[in-house]
C-alpha positions in Angstrom: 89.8 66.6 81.6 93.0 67.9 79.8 92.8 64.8 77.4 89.6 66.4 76.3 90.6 69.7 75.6 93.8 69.0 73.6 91.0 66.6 71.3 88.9 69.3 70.7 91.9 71.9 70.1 93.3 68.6 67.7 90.1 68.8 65.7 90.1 72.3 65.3 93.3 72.6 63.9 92.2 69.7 61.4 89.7 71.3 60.3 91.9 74.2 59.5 95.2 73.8 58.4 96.4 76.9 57.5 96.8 78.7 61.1 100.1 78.9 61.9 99.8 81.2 65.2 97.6 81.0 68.2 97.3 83.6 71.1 95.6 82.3 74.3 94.7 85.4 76.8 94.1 83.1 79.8 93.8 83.6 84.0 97.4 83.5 85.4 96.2 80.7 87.7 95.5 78.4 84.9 98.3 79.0 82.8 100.5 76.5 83.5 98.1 73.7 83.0 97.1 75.6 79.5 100.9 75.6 78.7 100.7 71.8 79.3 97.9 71.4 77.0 99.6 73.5 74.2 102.7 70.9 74.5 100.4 67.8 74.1 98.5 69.6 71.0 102.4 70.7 69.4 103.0 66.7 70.3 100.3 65.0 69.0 99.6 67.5 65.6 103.4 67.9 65.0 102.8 71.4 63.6 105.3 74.2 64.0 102.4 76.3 65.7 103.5 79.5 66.7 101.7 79.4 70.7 101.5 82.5 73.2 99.7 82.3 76.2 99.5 85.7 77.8 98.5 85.5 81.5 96.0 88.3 82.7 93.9 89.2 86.2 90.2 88.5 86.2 89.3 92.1 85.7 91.0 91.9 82.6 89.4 89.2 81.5 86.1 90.5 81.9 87.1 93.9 80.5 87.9 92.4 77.3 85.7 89.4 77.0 82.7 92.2 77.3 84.6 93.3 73.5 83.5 90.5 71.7 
């Protein structure tokens, strides 16, 4: 499963070179497996991506996914 999201974050990040920075706003439970990820996309694209992952509650979550 992991394999497959650090593809699909690879591609993105082909298809658009110039982002430097990324912010994830993730559920503290996942976080270390995200952080993970992040590592194999830094490995495998050798950018110097700029990566925070800010942990949050559900509620949160909700609160600021109802935003977009």
């Amino acid at each position: 499963m992991d394999n497959e999201y650090v593809d699909l974050v690879n591609n993105f990040l082909k298809n658009n070179k110039n982002i430097k920075r990324i912010r994830l706003i993730i559920h503290e439970v996942i976080a270390a497996n995200v952080k993970n990820i992040i590592k194999n996309v830094k490995t495998k694209t050798k950018r110097n991506l700029e990566v925070t992952v800010v942990k949050t509650s559900n509620q949160l979550l909700s609160d600021w996914s109802e935003l977009l």
